[in-house]
Backbone as XML, in Angstrom:
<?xml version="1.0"?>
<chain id="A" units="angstrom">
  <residue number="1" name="UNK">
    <atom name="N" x="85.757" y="63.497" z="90.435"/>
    <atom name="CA" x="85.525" y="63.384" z="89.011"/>
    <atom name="C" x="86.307" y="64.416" z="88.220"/>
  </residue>
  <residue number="2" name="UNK">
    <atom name="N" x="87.082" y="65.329" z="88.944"/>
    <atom name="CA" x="87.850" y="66.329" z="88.019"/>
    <atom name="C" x="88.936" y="65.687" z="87.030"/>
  </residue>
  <residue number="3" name="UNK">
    <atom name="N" x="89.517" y="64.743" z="87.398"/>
    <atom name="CA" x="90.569" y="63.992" z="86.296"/>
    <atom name="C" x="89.326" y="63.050" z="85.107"/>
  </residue>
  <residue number="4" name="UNK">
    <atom name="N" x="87.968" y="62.922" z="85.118"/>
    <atom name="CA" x="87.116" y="62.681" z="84.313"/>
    <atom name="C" x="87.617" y="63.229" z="82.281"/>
  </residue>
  <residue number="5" name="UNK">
    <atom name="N" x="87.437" y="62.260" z="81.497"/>
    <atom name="CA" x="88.112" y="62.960" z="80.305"/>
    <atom name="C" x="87.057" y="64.185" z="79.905"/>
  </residue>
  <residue number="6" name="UNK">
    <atom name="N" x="85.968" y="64.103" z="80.154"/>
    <atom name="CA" x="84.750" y="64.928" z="79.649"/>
    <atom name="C" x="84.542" y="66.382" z="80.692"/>
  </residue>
  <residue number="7" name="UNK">
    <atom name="N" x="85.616" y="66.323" z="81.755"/>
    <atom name="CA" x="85.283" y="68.008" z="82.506"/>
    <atom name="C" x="86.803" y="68.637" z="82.303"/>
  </residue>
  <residue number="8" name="UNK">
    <atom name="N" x="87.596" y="67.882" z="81.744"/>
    <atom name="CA" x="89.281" y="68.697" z="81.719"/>
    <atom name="C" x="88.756" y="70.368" z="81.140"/>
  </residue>
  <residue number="9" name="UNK">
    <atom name="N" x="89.930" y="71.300" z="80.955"/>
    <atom name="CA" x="89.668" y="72.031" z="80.321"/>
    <atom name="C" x="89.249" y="72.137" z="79.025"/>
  </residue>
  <residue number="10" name="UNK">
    <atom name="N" x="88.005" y="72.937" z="78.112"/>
    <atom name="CA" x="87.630" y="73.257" z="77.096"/>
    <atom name="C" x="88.482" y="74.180" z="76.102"/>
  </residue>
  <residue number="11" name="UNK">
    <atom name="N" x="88.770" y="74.052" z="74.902"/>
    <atom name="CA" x="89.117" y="75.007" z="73.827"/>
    <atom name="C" x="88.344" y="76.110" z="74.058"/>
  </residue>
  <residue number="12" name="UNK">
    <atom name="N" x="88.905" y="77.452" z="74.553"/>
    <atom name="CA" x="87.824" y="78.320" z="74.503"/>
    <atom name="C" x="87.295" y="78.812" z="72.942"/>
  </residue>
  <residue number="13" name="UNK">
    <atom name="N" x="87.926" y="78.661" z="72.302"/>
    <atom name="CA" x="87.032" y="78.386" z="70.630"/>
    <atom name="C" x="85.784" y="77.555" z="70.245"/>
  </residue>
  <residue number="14" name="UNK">
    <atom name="N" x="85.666" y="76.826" z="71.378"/>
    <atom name="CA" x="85.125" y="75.703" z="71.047"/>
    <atom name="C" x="83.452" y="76.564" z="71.442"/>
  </residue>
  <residue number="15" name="UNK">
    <atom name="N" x="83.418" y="77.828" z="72.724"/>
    <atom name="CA" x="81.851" y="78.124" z="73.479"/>
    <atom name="C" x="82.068" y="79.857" z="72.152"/>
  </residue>
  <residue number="16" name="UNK">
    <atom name="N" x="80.665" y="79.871" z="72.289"/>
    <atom name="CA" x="80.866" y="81.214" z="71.277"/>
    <atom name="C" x="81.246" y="82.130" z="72.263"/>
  </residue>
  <residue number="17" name="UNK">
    <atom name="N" x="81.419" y="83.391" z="71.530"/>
    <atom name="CA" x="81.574" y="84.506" z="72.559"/>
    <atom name="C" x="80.287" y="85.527" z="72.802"/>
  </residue>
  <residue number="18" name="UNK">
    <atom name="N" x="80.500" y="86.186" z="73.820"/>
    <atom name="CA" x="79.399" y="86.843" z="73.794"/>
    <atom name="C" x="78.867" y="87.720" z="72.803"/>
  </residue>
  <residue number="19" name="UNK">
    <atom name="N" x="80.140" y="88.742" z="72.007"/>
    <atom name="CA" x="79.763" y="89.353" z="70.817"/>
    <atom name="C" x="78.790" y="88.149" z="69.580"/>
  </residue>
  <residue number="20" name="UNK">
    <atom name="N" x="79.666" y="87.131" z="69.846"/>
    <atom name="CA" x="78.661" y="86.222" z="68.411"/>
    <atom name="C" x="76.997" y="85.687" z="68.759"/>
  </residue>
  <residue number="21" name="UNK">
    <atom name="N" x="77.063" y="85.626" z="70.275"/>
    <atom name="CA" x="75.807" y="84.897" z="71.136"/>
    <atom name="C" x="74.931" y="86.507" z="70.541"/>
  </residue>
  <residue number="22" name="UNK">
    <atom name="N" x="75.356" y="87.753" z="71.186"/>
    <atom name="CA" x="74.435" y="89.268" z="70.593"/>
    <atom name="C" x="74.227" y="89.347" z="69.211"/>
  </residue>
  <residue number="23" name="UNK">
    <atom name="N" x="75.107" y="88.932" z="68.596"/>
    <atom name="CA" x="75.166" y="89.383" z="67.054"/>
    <atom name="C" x="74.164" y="88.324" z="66.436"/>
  </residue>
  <residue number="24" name="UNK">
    <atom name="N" x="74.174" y="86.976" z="66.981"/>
    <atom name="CA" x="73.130" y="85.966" z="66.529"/>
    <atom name="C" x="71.935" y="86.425" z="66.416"/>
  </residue>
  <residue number="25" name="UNK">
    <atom name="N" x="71.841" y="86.591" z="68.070"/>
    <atom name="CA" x="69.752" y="87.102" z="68.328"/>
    <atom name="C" x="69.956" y="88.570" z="67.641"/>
  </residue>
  <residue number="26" name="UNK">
    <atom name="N" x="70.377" y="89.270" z="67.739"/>
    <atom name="CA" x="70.179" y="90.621" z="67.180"/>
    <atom name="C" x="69.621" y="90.265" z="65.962"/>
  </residue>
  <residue number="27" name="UNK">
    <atom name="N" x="70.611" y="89.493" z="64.959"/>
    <atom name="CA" x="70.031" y="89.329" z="63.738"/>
    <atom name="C" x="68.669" y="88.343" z="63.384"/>
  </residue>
  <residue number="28" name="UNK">
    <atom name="N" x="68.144" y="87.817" z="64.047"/>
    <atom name="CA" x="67.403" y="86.926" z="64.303"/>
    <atom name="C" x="66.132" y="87.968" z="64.734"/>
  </residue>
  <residue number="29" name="UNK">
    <atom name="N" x="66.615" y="88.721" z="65.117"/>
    <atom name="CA" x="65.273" y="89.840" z="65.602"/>
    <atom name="C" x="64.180" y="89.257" z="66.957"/>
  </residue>
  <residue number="30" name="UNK">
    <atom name="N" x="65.039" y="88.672" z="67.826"/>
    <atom name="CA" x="63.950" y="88.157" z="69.229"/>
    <atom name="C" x="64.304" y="89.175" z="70.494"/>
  </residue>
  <residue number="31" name="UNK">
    <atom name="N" x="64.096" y="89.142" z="71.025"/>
    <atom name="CA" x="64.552" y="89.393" z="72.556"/>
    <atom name="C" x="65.098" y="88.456" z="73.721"/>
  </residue>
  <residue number="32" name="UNK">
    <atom name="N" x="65.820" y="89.024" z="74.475"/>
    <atom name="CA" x="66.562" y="87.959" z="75.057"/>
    <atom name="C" x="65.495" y="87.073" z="75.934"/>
  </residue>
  <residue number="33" name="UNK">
    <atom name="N" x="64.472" y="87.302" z="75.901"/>
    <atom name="CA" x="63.399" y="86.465" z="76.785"/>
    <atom name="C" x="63.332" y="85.410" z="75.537"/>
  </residue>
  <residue number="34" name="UNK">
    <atom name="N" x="62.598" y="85.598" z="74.250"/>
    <atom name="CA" x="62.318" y="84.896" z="73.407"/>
    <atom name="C" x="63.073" y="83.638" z="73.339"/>
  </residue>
  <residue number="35" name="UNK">
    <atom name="N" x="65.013" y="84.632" z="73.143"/>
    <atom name="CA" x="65.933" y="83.872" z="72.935"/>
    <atom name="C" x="66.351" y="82.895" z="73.722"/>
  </residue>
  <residue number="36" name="UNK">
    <atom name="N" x="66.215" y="82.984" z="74.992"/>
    <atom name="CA" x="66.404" y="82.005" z="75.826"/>
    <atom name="C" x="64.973" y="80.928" z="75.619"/>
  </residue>
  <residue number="37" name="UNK">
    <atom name="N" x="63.696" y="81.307" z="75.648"/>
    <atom name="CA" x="62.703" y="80.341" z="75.549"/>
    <atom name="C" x="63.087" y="78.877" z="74.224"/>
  </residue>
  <residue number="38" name="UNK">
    <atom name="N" x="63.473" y="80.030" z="73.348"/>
    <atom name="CA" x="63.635" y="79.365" z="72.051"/>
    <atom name="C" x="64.659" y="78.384" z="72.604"/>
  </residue>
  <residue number="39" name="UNK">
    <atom name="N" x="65.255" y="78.507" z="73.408"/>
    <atom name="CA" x="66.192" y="77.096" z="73.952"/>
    <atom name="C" x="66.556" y="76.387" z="75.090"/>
  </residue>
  <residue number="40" name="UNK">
    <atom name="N" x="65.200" y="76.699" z="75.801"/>
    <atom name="CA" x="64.626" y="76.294" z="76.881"/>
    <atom name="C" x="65.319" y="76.620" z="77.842"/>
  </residue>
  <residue number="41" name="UNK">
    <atom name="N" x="65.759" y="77.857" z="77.910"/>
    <atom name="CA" x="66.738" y="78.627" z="79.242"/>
    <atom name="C" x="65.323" y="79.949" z="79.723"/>
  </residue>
  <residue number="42" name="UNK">
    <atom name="N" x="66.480" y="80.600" z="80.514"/>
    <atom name="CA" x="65.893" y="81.678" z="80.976"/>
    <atom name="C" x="66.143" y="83.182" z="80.510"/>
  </residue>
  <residue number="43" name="UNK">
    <atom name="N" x="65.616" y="84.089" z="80.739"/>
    <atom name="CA" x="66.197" y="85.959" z="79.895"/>
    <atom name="C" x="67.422" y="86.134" z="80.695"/>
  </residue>
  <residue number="44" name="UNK">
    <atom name="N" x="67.550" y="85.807" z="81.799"/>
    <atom name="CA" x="68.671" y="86.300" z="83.285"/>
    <atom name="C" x="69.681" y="84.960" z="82.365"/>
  </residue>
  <residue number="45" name="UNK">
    <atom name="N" x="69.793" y="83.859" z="82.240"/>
    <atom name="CA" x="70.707" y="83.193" z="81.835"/>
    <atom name="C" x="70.877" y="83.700" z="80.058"/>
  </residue>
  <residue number="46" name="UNK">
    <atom name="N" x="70.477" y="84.054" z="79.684"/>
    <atom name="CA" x="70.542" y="84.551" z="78.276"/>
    <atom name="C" x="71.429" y="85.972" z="78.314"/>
  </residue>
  <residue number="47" name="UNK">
    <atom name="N" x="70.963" y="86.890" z="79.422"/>
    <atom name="CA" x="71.639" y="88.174" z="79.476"/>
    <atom name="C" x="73.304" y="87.502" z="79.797"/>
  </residue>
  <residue number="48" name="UNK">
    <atom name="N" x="73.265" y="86.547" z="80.870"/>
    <atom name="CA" x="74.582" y="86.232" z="81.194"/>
    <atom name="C" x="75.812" y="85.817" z="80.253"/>
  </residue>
  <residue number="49" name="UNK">
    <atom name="N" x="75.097" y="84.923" z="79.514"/>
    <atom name="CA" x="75.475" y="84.811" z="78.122"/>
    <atom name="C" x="76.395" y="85.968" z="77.238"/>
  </residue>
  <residue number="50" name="UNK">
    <atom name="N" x="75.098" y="86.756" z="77.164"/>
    <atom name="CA" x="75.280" y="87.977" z="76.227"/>
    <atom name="C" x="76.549" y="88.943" z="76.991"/>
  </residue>
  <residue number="51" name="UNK">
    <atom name="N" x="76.601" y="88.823" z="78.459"/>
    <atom name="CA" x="77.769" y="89.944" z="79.290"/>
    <atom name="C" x="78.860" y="89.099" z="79.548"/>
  </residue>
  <residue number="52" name="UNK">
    <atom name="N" x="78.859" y="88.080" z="79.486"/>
    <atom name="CA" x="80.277" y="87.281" z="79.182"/>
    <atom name="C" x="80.614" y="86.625" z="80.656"/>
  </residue>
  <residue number="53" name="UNK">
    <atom name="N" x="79.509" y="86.831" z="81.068"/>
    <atom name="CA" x="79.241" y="85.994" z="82.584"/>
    <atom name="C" x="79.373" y="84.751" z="82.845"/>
  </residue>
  <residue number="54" name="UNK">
    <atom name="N" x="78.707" y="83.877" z="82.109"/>
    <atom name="CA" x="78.864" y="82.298" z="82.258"/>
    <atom name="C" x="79.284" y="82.107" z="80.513"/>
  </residue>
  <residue number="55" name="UNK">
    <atom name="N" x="79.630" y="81.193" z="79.961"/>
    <atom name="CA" x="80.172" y="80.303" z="78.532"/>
    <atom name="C" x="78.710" y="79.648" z="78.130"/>
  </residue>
  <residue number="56" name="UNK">
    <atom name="N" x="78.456" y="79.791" z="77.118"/>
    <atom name="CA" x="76.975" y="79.143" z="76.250"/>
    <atom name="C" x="77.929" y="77.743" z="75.964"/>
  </residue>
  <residue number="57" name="UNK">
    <atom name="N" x="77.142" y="76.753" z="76.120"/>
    <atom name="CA" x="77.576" y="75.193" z="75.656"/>
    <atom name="C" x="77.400" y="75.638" z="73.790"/>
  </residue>
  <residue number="58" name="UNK">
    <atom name="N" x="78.415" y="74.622" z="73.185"/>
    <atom name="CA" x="78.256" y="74.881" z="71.553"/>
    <atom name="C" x="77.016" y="74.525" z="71.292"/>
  </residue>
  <residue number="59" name="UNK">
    <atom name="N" x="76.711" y="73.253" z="71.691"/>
    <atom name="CA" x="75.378" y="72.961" z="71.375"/>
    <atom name="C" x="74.336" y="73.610" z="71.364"/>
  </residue>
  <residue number="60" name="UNK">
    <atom name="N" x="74.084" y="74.453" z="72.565"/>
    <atom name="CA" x="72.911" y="75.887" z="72.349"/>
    <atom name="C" x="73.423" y="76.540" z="71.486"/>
  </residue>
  <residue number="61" name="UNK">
    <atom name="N" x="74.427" y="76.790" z="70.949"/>
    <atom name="CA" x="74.426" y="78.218" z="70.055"/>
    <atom name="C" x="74.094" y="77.431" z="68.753"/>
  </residue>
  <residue number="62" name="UNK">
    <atom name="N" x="74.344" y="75.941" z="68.470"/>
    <atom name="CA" x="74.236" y="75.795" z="67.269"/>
    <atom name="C" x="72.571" y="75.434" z="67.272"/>
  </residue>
  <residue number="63" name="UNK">
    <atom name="N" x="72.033" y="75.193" z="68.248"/>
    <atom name="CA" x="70.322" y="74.866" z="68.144"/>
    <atom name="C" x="69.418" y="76.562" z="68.080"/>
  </residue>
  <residue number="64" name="UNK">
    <atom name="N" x="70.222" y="77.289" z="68.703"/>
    <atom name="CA" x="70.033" y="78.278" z="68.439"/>
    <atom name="C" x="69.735" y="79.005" z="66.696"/>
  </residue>
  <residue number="65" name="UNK">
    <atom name="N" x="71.307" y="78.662" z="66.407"/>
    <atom name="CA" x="71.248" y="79.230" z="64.689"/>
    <atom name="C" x="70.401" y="78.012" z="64.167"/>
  </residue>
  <residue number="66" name="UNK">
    <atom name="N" x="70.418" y="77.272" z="63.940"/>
    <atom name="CA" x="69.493" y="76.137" z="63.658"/>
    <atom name="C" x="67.940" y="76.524" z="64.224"/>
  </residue>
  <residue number="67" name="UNK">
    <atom name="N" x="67.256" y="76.851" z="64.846"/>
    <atom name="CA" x="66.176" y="77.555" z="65.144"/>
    <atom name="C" x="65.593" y="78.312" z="64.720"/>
  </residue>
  <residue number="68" name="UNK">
    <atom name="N" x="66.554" y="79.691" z="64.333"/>
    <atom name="CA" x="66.549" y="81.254" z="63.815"/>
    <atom name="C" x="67.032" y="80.712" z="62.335"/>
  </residue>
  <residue number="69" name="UNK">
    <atom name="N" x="67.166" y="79.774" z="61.468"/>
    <atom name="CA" x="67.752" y="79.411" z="60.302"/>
    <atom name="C" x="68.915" y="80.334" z="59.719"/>
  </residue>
  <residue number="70" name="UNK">
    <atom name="N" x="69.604" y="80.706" z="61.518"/>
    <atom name="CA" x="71.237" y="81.261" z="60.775"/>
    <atom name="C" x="72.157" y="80.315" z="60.418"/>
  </residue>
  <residue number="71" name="UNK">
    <atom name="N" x="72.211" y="79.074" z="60.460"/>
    <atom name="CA" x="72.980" y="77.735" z="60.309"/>
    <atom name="C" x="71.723" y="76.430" z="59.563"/>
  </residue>
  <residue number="72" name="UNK">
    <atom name="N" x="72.447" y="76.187" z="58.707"/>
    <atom name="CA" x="71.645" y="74.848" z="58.200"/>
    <atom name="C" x="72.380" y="73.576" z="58.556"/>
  </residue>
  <residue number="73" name="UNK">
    <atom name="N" x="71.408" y="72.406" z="58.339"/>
    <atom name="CA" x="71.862" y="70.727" z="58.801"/>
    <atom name="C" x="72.798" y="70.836" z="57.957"/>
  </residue>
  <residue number="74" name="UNK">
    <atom name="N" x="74.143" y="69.958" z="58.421"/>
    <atom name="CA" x="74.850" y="69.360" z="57.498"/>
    <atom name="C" x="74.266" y="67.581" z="56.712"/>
  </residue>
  <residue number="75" name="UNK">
    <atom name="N" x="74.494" y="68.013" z="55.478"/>
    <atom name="CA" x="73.905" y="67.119" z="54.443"/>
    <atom name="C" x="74.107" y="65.785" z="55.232"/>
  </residue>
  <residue number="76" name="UNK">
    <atom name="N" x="73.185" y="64.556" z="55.321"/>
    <atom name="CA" x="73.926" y="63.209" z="55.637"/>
    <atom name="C" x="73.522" y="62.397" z="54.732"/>
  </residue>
  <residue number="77" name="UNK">
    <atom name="N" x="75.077" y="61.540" z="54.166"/>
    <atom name="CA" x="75.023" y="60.585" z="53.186"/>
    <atom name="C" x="75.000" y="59.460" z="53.645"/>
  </residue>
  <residue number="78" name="UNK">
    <atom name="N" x="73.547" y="58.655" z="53.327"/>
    <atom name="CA" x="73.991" y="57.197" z="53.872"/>
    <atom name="C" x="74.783" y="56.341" z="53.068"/>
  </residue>
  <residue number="79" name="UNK">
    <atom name="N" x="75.837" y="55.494" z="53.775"/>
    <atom name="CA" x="76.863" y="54.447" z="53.427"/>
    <atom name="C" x="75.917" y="53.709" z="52.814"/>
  </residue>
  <residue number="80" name="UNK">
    <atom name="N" x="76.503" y="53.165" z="51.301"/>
    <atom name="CA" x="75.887" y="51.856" z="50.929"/>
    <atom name="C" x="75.044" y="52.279" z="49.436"/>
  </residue>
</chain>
């Protein structure tokens, strides 16, 4: 499945970095236990995160700020 279109390589722009993953919860005021609960992970996968160990999927970081209300919904207009 490695020639699969959905596992090629990623934009590394695309996963946050670890400074933005710390700087999130920091400002958010949780702990990395919290922070991981809040998105149904673990504190040990949250620290990993935070030390630049494994890549956070975008999607957690944005359910994340979306959680902690550091990011709001984008508006949706229905057609018609």
């Amino acid at each position: 499945m490695a020639n699969h279109p959905n596992r090629g390589a990623r934009s590394a722009s695309s996963n946050p970095t670890p400074e933005e993953i710390l700087a999130a919860r920091t400002a958010s005021g949780l702990t990395q236990t919290q922070a991981g609960e809040l998105v149904r992970s673990t504190c040990r996968r949250w620290q990993e995160w935070e030390a630049g160990d494994y890549r956070m999927h975008p999607g957690l970081f944005e359910l994340f700020q979306l959680k902690t209300r550091q990011a709001k919904l984008p508006k949706v207009v229905a057609n018609g």
